[in-house]
C-alpha positions as CSV (number, residue, x, y, z in Angstrom):
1,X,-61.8,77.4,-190.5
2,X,-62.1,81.0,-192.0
3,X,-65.3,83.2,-191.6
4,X,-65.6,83.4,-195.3
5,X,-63.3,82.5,-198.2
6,X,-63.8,83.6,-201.7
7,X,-62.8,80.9,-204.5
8,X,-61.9,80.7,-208.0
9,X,-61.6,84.4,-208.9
10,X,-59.6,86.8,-210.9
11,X,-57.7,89.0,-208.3
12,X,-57.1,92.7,-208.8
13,X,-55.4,93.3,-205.6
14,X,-55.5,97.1,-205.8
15,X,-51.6,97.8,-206.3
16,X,-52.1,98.3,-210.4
17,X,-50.0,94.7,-211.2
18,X,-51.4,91.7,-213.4
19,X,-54.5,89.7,-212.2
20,X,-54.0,86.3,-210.6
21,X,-55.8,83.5,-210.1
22,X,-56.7,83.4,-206.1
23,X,-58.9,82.6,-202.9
24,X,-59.6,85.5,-200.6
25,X,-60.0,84.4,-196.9
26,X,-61.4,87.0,-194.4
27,X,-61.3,86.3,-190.6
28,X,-63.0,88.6,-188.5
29,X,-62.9,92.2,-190.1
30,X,-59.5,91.9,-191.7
31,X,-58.1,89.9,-194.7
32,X,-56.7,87.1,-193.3
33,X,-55.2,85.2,-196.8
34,X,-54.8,85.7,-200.5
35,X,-53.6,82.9,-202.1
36,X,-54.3,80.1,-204.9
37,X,-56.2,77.0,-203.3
38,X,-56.6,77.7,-199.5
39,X,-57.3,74.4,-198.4
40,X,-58.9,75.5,-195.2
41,X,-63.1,76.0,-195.3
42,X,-64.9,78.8,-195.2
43,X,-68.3,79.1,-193.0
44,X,-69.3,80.9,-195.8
45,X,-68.2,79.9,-199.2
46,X,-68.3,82.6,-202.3
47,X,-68.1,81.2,-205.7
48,X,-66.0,83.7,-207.6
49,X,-65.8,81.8,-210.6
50,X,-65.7,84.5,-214.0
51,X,-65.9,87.4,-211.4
52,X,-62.8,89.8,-210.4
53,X,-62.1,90.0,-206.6
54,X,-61.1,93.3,-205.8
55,X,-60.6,96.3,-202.4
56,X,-63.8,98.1,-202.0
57,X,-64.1,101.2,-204.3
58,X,-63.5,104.4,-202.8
59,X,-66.3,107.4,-203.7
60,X,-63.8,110.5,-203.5
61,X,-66.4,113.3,-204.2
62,X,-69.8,112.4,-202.2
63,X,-72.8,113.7,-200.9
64,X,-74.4,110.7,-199.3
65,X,-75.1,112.4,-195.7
66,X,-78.9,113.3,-196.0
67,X,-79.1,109.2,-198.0
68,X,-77.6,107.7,-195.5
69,X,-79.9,109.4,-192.9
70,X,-82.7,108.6,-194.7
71,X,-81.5,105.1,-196.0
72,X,-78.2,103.4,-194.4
73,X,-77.8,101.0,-196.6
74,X,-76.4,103.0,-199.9
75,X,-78.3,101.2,-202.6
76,X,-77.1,103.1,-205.3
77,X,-73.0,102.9,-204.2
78,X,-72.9,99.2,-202.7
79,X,-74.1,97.9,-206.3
80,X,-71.2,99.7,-208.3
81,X,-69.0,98.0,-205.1
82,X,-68.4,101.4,-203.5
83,X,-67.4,100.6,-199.9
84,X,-65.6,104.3,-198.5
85,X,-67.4,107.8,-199.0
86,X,-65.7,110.6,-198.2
87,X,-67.5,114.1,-197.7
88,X,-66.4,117.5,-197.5
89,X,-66.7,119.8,-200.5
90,X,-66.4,123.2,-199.0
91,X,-69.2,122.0,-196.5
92,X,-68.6,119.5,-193.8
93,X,-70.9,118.4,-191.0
94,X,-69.3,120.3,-188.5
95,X,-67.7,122.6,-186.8
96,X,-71.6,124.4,-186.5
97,X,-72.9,127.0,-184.0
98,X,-76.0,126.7,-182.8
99,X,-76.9,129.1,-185.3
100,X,-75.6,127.0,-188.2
101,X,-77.0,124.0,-186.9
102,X,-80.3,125.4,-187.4
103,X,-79.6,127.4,-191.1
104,X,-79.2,123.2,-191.9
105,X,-82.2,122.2,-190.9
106,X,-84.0,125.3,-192.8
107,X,-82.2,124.3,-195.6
108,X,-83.5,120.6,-196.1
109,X,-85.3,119.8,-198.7
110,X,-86.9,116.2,-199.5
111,X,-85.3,114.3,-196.8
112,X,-86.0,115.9,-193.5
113,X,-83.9,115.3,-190.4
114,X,-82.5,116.9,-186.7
115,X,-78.8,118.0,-186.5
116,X,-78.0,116.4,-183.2
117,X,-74.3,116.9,-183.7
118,X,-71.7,120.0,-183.4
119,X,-68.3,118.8,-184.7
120,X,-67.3,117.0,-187.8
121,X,-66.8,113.7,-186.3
122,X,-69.9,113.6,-184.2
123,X,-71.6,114.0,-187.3
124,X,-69.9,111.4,-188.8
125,X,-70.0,109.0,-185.8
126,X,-74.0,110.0,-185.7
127,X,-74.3,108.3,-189.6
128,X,-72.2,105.0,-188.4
129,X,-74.6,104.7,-185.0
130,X,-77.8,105.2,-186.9
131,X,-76.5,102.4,-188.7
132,X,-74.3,102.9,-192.2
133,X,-73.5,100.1,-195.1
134,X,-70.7,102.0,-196.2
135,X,-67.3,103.3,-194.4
136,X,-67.3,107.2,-193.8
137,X,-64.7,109.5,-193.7
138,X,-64.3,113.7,-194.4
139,X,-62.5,116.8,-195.1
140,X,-63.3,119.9,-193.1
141,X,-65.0,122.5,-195.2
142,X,-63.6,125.5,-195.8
143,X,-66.8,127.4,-196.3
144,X,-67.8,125.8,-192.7
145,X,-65.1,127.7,-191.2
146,X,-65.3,130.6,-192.3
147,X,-69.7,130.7,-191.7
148,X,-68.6,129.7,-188.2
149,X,-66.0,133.1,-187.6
150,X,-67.2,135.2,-190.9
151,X,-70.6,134.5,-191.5
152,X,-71.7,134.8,-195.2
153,X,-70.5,138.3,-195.7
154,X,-67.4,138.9,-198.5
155,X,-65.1,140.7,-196.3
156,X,-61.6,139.2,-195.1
157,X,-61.6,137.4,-191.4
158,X,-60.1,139.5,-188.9
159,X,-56.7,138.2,-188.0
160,X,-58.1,136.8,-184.7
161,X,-61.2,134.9,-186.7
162,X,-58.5,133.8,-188.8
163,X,-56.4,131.9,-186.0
164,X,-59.8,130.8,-184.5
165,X,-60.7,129.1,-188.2
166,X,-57.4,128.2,-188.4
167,X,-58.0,125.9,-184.7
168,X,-61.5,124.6,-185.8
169,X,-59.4,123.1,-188.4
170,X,-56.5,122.1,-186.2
171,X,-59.5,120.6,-184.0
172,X,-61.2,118.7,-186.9
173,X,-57.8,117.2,-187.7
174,X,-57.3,115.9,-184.2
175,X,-61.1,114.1,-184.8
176,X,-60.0,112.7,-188.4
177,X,-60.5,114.9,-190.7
178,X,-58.5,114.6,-194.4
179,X,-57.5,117.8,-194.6
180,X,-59.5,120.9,-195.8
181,X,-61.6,121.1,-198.4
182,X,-63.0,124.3,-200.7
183,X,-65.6,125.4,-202.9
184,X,-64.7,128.4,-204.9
185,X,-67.7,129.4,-207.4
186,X,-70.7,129.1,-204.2
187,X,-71.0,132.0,-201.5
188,X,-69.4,132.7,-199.6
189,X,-66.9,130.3,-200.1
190,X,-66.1,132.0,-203.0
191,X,-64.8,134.8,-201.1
192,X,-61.8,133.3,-199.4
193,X,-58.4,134.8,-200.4
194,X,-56.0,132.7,-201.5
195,X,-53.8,133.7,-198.4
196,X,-57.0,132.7,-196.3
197,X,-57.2,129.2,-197.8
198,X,-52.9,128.8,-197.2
199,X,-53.7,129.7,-193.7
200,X,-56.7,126.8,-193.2
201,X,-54.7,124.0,-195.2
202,X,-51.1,124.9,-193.2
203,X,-53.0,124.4,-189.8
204,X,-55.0,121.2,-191.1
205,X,-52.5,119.3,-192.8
206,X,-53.2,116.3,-194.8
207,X,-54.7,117.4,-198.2
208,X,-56.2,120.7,-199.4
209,X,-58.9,119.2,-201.9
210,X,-61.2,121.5,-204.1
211,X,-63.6,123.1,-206.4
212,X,-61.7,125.4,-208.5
213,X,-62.7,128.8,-208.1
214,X,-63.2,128.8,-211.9
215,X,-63.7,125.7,-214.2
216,X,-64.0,127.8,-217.8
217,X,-62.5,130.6,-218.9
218,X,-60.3,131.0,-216.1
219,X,-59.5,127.2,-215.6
220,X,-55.9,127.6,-215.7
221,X,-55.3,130.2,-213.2
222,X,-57.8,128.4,-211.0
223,X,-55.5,125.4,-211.0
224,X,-52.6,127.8,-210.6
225,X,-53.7,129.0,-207.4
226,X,-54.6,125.5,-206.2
227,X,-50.5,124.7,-207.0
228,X,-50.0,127.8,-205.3
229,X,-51.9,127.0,-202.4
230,X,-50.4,122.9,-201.9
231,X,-47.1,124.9,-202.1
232,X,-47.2,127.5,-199.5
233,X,-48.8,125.2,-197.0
234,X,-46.7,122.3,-197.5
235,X,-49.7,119.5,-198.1
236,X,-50.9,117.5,-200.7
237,X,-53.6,119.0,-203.1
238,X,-56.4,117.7,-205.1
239,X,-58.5,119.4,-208.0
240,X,-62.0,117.9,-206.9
241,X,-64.2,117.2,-210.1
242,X,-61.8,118.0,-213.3
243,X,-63.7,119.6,-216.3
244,X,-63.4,122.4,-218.3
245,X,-67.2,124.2,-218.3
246,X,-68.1,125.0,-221.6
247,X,-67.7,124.5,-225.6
248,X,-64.6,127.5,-225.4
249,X,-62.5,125.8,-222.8
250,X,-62.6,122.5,-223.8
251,X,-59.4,123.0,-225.4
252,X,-57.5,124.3,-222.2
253,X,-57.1,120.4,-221.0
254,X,-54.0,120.1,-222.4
255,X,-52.6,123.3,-220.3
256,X,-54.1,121.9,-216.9
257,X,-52.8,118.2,-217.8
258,X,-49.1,120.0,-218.0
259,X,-49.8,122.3,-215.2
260,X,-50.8,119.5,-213.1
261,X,-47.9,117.2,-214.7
262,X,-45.1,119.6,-214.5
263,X,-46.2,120.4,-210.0
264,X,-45.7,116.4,-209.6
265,X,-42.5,116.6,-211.2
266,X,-41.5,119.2,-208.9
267,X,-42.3,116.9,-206.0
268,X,-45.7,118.3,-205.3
269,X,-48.1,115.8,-204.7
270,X,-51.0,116.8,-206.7
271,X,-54.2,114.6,-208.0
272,X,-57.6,114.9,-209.2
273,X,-60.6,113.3,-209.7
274,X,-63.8,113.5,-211.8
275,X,-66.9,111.7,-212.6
276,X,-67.8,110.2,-215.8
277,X,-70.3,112.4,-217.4
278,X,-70.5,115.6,-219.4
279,X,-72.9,117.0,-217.2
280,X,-72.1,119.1,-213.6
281,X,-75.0,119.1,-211.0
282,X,-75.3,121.8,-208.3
283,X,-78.4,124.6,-208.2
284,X,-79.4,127.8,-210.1
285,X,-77.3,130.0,-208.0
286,X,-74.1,129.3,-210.1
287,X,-76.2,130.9,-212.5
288,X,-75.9,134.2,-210.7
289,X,-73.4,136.2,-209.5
290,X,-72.0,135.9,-206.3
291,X,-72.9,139.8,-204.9
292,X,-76.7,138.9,-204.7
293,X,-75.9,135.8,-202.5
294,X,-73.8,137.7,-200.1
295,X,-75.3,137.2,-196.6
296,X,-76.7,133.7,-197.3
297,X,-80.0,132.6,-198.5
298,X,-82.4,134.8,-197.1
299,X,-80.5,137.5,-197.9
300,X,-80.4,136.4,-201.8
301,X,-84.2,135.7,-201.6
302,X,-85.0,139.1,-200.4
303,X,-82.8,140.9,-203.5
304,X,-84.7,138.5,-205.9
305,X,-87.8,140.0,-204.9
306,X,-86.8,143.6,-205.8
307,X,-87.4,144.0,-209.6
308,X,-83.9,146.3,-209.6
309,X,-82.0,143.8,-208.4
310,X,-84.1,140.9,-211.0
311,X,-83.1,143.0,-214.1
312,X,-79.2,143.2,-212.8
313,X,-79.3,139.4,-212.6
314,X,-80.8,138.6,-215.5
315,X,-77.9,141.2,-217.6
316,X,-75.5,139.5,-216.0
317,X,-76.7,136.5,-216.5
318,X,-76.6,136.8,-220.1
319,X,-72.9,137.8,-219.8
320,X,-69.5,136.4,-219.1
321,X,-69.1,136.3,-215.7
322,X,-65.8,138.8,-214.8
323,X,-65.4,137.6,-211.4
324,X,-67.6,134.7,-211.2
325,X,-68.3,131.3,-213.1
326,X,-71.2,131.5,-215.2
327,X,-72.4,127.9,-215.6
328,X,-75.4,129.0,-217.1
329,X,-73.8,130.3,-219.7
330,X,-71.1,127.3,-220.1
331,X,-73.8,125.1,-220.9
332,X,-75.2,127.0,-223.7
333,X,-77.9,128.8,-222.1
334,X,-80.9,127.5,-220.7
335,X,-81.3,124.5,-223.1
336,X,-78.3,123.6,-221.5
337,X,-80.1,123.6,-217.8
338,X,-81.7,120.3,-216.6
339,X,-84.2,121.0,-213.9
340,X,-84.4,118.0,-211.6
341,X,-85.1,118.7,-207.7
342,X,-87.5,121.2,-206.1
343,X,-88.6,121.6,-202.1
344,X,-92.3,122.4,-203.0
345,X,-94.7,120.0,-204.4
346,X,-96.6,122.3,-206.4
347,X,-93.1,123.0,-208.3
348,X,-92.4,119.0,-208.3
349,X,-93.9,118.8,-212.0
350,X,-91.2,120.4,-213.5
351,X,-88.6,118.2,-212.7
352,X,-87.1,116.5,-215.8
353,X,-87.6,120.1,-218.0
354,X,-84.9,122.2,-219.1
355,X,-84.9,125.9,-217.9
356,X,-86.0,126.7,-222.0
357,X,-89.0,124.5,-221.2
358,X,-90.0,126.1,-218.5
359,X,-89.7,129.4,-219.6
360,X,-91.4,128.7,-223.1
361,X,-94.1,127.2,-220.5
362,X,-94.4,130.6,-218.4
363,X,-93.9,133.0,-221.6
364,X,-91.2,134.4,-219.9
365,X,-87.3,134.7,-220.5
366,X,-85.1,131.8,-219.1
367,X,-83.4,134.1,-216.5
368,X,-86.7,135.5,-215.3
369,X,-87.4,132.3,-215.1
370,X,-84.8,131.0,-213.2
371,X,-85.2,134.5,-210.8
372,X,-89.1,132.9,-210.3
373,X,-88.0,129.2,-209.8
374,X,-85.6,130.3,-206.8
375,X,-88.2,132.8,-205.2
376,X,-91.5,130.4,-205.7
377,X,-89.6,127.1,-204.1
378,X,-87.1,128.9,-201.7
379,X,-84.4,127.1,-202.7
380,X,-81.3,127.0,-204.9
381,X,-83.1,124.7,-207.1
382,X,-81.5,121.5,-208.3
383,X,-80.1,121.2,-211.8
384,X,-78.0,119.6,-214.1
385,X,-75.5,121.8,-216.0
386,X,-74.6,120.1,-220.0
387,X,-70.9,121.8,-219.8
388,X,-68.2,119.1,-220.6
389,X,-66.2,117.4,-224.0
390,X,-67.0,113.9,-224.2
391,X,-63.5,113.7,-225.6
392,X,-62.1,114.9,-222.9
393,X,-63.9,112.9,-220.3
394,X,-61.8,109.3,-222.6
395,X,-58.8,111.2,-222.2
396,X,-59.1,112.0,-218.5
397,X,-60.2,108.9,-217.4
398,X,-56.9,107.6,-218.7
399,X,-54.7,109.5,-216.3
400,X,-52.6,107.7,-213.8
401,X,-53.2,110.8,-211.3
402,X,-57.1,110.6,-211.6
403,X,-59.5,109.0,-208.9
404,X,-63.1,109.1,-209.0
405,X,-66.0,110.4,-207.2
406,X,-69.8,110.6,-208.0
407,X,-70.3,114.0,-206.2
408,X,-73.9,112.5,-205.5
409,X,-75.8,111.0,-202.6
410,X,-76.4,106.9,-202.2
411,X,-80.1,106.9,-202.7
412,X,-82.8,104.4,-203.3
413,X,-85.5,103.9,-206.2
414,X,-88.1,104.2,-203.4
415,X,-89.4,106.5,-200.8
416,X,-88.5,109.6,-200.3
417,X,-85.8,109.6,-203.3
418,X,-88.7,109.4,-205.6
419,X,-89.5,112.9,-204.9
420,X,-86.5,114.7,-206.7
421,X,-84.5,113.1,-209.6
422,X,-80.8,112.9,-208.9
423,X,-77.9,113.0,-211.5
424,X,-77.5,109.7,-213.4
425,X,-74.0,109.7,-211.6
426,X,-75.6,108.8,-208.2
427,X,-76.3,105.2,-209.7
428,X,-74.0,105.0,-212.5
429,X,-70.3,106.6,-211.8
430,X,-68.4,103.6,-211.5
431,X,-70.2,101.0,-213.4
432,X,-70.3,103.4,-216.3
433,X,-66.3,103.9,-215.7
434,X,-66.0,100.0,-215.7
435,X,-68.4,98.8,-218.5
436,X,-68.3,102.6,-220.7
437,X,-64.6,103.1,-220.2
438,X,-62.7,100.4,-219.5
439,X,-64.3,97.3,-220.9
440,X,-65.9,99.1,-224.2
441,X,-63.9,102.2,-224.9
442,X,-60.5,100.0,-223.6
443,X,-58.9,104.0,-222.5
444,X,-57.5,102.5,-219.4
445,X,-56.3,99.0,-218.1
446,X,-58.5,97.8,-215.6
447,X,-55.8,96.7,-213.2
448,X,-54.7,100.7,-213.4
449,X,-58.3,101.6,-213.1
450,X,-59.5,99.4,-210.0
451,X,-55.7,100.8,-208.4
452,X,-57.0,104.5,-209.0
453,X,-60.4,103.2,-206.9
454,X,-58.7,101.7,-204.1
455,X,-54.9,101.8,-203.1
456,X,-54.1,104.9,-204.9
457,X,-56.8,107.6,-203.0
458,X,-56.3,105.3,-200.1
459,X,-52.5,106.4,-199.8
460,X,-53.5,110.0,-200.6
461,X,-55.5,109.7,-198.2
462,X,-53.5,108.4,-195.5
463,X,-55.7,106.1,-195.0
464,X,-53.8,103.0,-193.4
465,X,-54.3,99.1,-194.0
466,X,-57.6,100.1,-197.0
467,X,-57.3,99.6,-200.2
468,X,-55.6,96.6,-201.2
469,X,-56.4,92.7,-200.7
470,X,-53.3,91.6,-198.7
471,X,-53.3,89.8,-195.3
472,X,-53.9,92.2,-192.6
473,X,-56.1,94.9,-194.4
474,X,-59.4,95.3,-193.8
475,X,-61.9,93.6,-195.8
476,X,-63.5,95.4,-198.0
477,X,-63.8,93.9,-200.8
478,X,-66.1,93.8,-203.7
479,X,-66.5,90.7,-206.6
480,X,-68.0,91.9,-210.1
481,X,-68.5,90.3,-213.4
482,X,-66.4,92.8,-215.3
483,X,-68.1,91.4,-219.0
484,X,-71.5,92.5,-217.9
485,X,-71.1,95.6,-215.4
486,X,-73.2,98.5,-216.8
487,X,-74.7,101.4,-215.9
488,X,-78.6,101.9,-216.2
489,X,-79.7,105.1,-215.2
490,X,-80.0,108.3,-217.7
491,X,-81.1,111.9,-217.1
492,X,-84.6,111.3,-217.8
493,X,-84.7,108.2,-216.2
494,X,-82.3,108.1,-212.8
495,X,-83.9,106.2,-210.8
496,X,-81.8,102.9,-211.8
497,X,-79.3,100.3,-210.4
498,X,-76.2,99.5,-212.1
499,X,-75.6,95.6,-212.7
500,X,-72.9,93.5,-213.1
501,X,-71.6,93.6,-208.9
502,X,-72.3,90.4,-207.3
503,X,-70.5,90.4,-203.8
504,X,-69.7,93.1,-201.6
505,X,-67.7,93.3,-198.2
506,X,-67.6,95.8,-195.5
507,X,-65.3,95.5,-192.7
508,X,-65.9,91.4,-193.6
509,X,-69.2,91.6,-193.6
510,X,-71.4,90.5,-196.4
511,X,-73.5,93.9,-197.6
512,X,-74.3,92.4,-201.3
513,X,-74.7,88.8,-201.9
514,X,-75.6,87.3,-205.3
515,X,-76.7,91.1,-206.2
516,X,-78.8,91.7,-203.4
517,X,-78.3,93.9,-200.4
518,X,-78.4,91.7,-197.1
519,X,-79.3,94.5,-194.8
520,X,-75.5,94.1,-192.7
521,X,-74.6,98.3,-192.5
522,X,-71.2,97.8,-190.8
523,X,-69.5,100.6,-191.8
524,X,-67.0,102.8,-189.6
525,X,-65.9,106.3,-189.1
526,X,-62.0,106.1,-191.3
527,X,-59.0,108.3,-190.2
528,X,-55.7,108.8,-191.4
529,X,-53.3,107.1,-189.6
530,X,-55.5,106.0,-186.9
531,X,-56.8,102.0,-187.5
């Protein structure tokens, strides 16, 4: 007798091939059949009749550390089947100095918490103890390293801060990590050399994944440098997020589809992934230029109050950034800017207006306004940036070298989520690529798709015995009605589950049954090579 076998579905077994018509058998925490008919019982039986039985979706771009603090169980990601988050944008949970450790809890915003941990996989092991729903795994974040040797300044690292960076991420590997990740356009990441980033992703190995120091008018040479980079340090490379910000680069896909194209057939392993919506969401600060945030948050709050510094800002607001991306200005100026978290309460009644709004509100100009906004809630202000070509999202999403990622927390329509709208994305990335995409728009096949979900980043990844439904691999495993799937949630209205998953496994334990979450949080710490 099996633990639990799954009958009469329509297998996508993660390796991009025709469906079949098979049982799934799961023994334990591993796959233990795939087959037509398995004549042994289950002690649980799953009717998968009309549903496709597929390997647990893997969230390439998330920010699900403060939700799964606050909330283990991932609402938002187990319902569109994701079972694997991975973390690490230019930030990662650790290495941290005392000093850093403490910036993080200042920082917090809705969801308060302590920061018990000092290296990247404590951190993560500190998620999977309190108890987790999903699996976790991470990059190292560039930007950590260098706040740990550098600080937020925008000078170079001595050579010996260098070699100490360049351990912390030889260290980090040792514990799991991916590889490193970056963050170009946010201080004072943004002020890493190219030869400073070769130097981080040679000692970590793996993959160097990242935010493009520029996504609009200097989108090409941004993914230049990331070729450059994957080259010189001899690792895989990934462009986190592909876009191209704003109405006058949209027509520059083409040059990064052959860039990209033309590396691979060089025998460089580069990907990408993205997230299926036209808006970007990060804070007001990438609608200033980096010099005012030198020195970190305080520091940028203190310029802000001087009215010099407030009528540079706003001028260069207004203008093409020269050495930095102006996102304000990609989305078309502040009608463009979605305001949707705050810390304060008396700024809470804002949320869900554009930037225009709230200056037409205050009789002030949108970048004085966006000055106030930043000063008044100390904080970068969460919003929603209206910079990418629907027509380019259909064509990306076809691309058998894209994966996907939400680049969003896991939250709940309850509690303390309630306080702050997130990006639709959070609850609608992959049901919307499912239903939206595949089902309705037909750009993509959806054995190609679910492969690009599951065995493709999983191999990237070097993640071992995840990603596919085969004997031996671990069960994660996710059964969905593919007619019905659908995203729910819009901009002014976030707060909403995506339908259509009915089953979902974790390390062979049942986390959604019939829809509903059973409370089971048994997910693990991942590794390369190391399971």
């Amino acid at each position: 007798m099996h633990d639990v076998v799954i009958r009469g579905g329509t297998v996508y077994d993660g390796e991009g091939g025709p469906p079949y018509a098979a049982d799934v058998a799961i023994d334990d925490d591993r796959i233990s059949a795939v087959m037509p008919g398995i004549r042994d019982r289950g002690r649980r039986e799953v009717d998968a009749a009309g549903l496709v039985v597929a390997p647990g979706f893997i969230n390439m771009l998330s920010w699900a550390i403060p939700s799964l603090i606050a909330d283990g169980r991932a609402q938002s990601d187990i319902r569109q089947g994701v079972t694997l988050e991975i973390f690490g944008e230019g930030s990662s949970m650790g290495p941290l100095t005392d000093q850093m450790r403490q910036d993080h809890i200042e920082r917090q915003t809705d969801i308060k918490y302590e920061v018990p941990w000092t290296t990247l996989r404590e951190g993560l092991e500190h998620l999977v103890h309190r108890g987790s729903s999903v699996n976790v795994a991470s990059f190292v974040g560039a930007t950590t390293l260098r706040v740990h040797e550098v600080g937020y300044d925008d000078r170079p690292p001595s050579p010996a801060e260098l070699e100490r960076m360049r351990q912390l991420a030889r260290d980090a590997t040792s514990e799991g990590a991916l590889g490193v990740g970056s963050a170009l356009i946010y201080t004072p990441g943004t002020f890493a050399s190219t030869d400073e980033l070769v130097a981080l992703a040679e000692a970590a190995g793996g993959t160097y994944i990242s935010h493009l120091r520029n996504e609009g008018d200097r989108l090409v040479e941004a993914v230049d440098e990331l070729i450059e980079i994957t080259r010189r340090a001899n690792v895989r490379g990934e462009i986190y997020h592909l876009k191209q910000a704003g109405r006058a680069n949209w027509s520059k896909l083409s040059a990064v589809i052959e860039r990209v194209e033309s590396a691979r057939n060089a025998g460089l392993d580069i990907t990408a992934d993205m997230y299926t919506y036209t808006a970007g969401a990060t804070g007001l600060n990438a609608s200033m230029p980096p010099w005012v945030q030198e020195g970190g948050f305080k520091a940028w709050l203190a310029r802000l109050r001087d009215p010099a510094v407030r009528e540079r800002v706003a001028r260069e607001m207004r203008a093409p950034g020269k050495e930095w991306e102006n996102l304000y200005l990609a989305a078309g100026g502040a009608q463009g800017v979605l305001l949707v978290s705050f810390r304060t309460e008396r700024l809470k009644p804002l949320t869900g207006n554009t930037l225009a709004e709230v200056a037409t509100l205050r009789s002030v100009s949108p970048e004085e306004a966006a000055i106030d906004l930043v000063v008044e809630d100390e904080s970068r202000v969460g919003a929603c940036y209206f910079v990418a070509s629907e027509d380019n999202l259909r064509r990306q999403v076809a691309l058998p070298w894209m994966t996907f990622g939400s680049d969003e927390g896991a939250p709940a329509p309850e509690g303390v989520f309630l306080k702050s709208n997130p990006h639709p994305r959070a609850y609608g990335t992959f049901a919307r690529l499912l239903g939206h995409y595949v089902r309705d728009e037909g750009l993509a096949s959806l054995e190609d798709v679910i492969r690009r979900l599951t065995s493709f980043p999983a191999e990237n990844l070097g993640l071992s015995r995840r990603g596919r439904l085969a004997r031996g691999y671990f069960a994660d495993v996710v059964a969905f009605d593919a007619s019905s799937t659908s995203e729910h949630a819009t901009y002014a209205d976030p707060h909403r589950y995506a339908t259509g998953m009915a089953h979902v496994f974790v390390n062979g334990e049942h986390v959604l049954r019939e829809g509903e979450h059973t409370g089971a949080r048994p997910g693990r710490v991942l590794s390369p090579h190391r399971e």
